[in-house]
Structure formats: structure tokens, C-alpha cells
N, C-alpha and C positions, 0 to 999 in steps of 0.2 A: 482656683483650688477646688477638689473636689469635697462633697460631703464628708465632712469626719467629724471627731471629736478628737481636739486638742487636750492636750495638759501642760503641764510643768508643776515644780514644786519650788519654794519660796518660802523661808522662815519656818520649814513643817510644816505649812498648809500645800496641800496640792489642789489645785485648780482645773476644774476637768470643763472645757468651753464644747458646745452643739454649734458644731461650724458648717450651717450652710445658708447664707443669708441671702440666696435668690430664692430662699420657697421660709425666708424667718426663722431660719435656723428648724425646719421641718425634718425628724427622724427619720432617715431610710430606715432597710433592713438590714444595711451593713454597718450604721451607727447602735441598733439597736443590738445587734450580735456581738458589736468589737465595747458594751459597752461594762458586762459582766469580767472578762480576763482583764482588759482597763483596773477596775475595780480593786482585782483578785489579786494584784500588783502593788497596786497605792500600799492595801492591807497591809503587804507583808514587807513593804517596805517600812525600816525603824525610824528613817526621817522624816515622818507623815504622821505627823500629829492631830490633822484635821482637814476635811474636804470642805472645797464650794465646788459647786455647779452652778454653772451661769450661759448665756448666750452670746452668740458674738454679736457685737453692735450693739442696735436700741432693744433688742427683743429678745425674750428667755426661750422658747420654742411653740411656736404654730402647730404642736405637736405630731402626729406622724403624716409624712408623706404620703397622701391616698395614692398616687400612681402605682406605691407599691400595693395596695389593698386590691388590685385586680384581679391579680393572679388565685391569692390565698389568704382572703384574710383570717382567717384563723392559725395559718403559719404566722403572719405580722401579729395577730395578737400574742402568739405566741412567745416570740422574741419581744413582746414590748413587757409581758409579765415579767420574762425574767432578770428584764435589765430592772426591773423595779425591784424586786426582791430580793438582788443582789443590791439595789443599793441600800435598800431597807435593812438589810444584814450586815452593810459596812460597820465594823468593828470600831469606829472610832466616830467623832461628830462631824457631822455633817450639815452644810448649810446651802439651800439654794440662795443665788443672789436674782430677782427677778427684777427687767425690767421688760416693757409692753407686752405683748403678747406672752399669757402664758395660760394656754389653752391644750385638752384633749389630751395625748401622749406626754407633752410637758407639765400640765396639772399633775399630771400622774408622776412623772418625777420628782415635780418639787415635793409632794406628801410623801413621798419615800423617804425623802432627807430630814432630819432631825427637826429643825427651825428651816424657817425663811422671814428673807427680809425682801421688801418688795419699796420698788422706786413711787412715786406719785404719779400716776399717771399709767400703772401698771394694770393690764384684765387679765381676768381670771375666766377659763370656764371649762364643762367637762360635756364634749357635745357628741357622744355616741347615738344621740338621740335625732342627730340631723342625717346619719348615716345609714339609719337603720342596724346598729350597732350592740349587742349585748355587753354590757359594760363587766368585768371580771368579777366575782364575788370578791377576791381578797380585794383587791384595789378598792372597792365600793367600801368594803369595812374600815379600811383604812384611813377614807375618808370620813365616815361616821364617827369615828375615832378622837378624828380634829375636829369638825362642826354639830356633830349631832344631825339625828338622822332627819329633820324638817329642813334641812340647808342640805344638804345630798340630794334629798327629794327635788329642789325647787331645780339643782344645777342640773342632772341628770335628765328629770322630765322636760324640760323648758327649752336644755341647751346654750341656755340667753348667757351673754358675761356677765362678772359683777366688775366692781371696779374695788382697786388697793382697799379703799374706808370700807368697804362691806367684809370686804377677803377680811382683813381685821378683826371686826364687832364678830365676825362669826368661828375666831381662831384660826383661819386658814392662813394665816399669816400672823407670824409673831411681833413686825416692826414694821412700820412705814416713813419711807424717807424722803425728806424734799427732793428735788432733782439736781440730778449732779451731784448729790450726797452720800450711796449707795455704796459707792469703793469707799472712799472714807469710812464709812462706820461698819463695813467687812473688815476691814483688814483691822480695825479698832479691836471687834470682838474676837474674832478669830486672834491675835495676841493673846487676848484671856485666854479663850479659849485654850491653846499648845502653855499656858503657864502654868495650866492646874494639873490634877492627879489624874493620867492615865486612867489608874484603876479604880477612882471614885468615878468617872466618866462610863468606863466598858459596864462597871457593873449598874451602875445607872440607868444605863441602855436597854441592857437585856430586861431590870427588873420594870420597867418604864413600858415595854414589851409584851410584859404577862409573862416572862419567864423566873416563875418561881420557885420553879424544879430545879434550880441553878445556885439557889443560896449558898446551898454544902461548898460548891466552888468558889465562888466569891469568899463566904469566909475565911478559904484557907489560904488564897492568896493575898488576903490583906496582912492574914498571919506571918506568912513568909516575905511580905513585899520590902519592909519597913518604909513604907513610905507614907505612914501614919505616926510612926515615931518622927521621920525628917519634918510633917508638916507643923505636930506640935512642937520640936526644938527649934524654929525658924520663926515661929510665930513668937514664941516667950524670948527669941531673941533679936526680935524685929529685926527679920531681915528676909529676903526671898525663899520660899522652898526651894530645895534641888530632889523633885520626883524622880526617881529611879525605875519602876515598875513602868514594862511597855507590854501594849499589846504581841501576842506570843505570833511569829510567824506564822501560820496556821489559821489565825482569825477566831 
């Protein structure tokens, strides 16, 4: 099979797999291109209540393909910003699921995605530094974001991996899981996940984001949602919400 990326959708989670496991699931430039419209689909589809991204096999992604960096890497940079920023702007939650390798072009995906959960025995690193490579400013902040800028420092200068317990202690990973336990406690959360409120979720997002400029909107759709009135009648009548409010075609 050649390099792609796979999906499907299941229960409202859509699932979007880095399928090329003779280079560890390594991004081409045709993974990195098909990975924004990918994206720009799940969005606007109303049965997608929440993304993972994960790796085929044992490993999340060996991140990009240097064969393609011959030509142009500033064209591959290119395409790798934007599939990140596209998934940094996914409108809904998003979870990487990581196991072994998730180094370079794939670090960089997982910190786009909302939470990660990472298997034991998973690495982590960000090695533009082995490359001779200038690492994105937005991607850098991003990471700054999750760890604070002395753990940026150490992965970026050094290049070195850490392993799942560091990724951890230093926020780059929100959960760490025995082995073999990884699907089980995805698909656990990801349930929560599609059971709660849309629009306590989107607005979540954006304000989680720094976008503050956004309140007047959020307020008026909670106004109009009523699905602040569904969660308090379900609650005083113990019994499940039925959230109505989805994210709007459009994203």
C-alpha cells in the first residue's frame, strides 16, 4: 500500500491513521498536502464529534520523510506547517493516540491535537537540530504552550528523545498507558468525549487558544443553543443530556 493517511468514522469519532510503516509511518509530501482537505471534511461533517490521530502498527510517526527534503525543504516545511494548523484549528476535540516513535513532523502533530495519550514505552522528540533545520516559530510556541520554554530548549537544542514519564512530568502528554491499554482508554474517553456539549467544547477551544475576541459569539450561541437549558433539565432529572448544538458547517 502506498503512503497515505487512512480514516473512518465510528460512534462520531473519526480516526485519521499515518499509513506508511516501511519508513514508521514517515510523512511524505503527499501525506502532508492530503492532510488539511482530510481535516476540512471530518469538520463539516455533523457525525464527527471528535478526532484521534494515530499511527499504523507500533509507532505514531518517525515524522517526515527526509527523501522528500532534497528537493525543497522549505516547500516540506511548508506543507508540514499547514497540516498542523489545520489540525490546531480542527473545530472539535482532538486526541492523538501515541505509540513508539513519535518524533520531528509527528511531535509536531501530536501538539496540534488537543490532549495526547501515549502508550509506555512511547519517545518523544523534536530533532530539526540533527538536520540543520530551523524549527517554525508558530510550532515552537506551541510547544512552549505545553511544556514551558526550558523543556523546548533542552528537545530542540539537544535533539535527544525523552521517553512517555518525562513527556508527562513536563505536560507534553496528558495520560500514560500500560501497553496494550491505549485503544481501551481512547475509545473510553473519546465516549465522554461525543457525550458532552458541542458548544461548551468549540467555545472551550477557541478560548483555551487565546481567542478572546470571540466571547460576543460564544455568548450568543449559547443563547440560542438551548442546550444549557437540555443539560440543566437532565441533570435535576437524572438522566442523560440530549445536546443539540453542533458545530456549524463552515468550522
Amino acid at each position: 500500500m502506498e503512503p497515505q493517511l487512512l480514516h473512518s468514522v465510528t460512534d462520531s469519532v473519526a480516526t485519521v491513521v499515518m499509513h506508511h510503516p516501511a519508513k514508521r509511518n514517515a510523512m511524505t509530501a503527499a501525506m502532508w498536502a492530503a492532510l488539511p482537505p482530510l481535516l476540512n471534511a471530518l469538520a463539516s461533517d455533523p457525525a464527527v464529534r471528535a478526532l484521534v490521530l494515530t499511527g499504523e502498527g507500533g509507532t505514531f510517526c518517525a515524522g517526515a520523510d527526509i527523501s522528500t527534503l532534497r528537493g525543497s525543504p522549505e516547500e516540506a516545511q511548508r506543507l508540514a506547517v499547514a497540516a498542523e494548523e489545520a489540525l490546531a484549528a480542527f473545530p472539535k476535540p482532538t486526541l492523538a493516540a501515541v505509540r513508539g516513535h513519535c518524533v520531528g513532523g509527528g511531535a509536531q502533530l501530536a501538539a496540534a491535537c488537543d490532549l495526547r495519550f501515549a502508550e509506555e514505552g512511547a519517545l518523544f522528540g523534536v530533532t530539526p537540530a540533527k538536520l540543520g533545520i530551523v524549527y517554525p516559530s508558530s510550532s515552537t510556541r506551541r510547544l512552549v504552550s505545553l511544556t514551558g520554554p526550558a523543556a523546548v530548549k533542552y528537545l530542540l537544542f539537544s535533539g535527544e528523545l525523552i521517553d512517555a514519564g518525562r513527556a508527562l512530568r513536563t505536560g507534553l502528554v496528558d495520560e500514560v498507558l500500560p501497553e496494550g491499554e491505549l485503544a481501551k482508554r481512547v475509545a473510553e474517553f473519546t465516549r465522554i468525549l461525543v457525550s458532552r456539549s458541542q458548544l461548551t467544547q468549540a467555545a472551550a477551544k477557541e478560548f483555551a487558544d487565546g481567542r478572546a475576541d470571540r466571547d460576543p459569539y460564544w455568548t450568543g450561541q449559547a443563547r440560542g443553543s438551548g442546550d444549557t437549558a437540555e443539560g440543566v433539565a437532565a441533570f435535576l432529572e437524572r438522566r442523560r443530556p440530549r445536546f443539540t448544538w453542533s458545530v456549524p458547517a463552515s468550522g
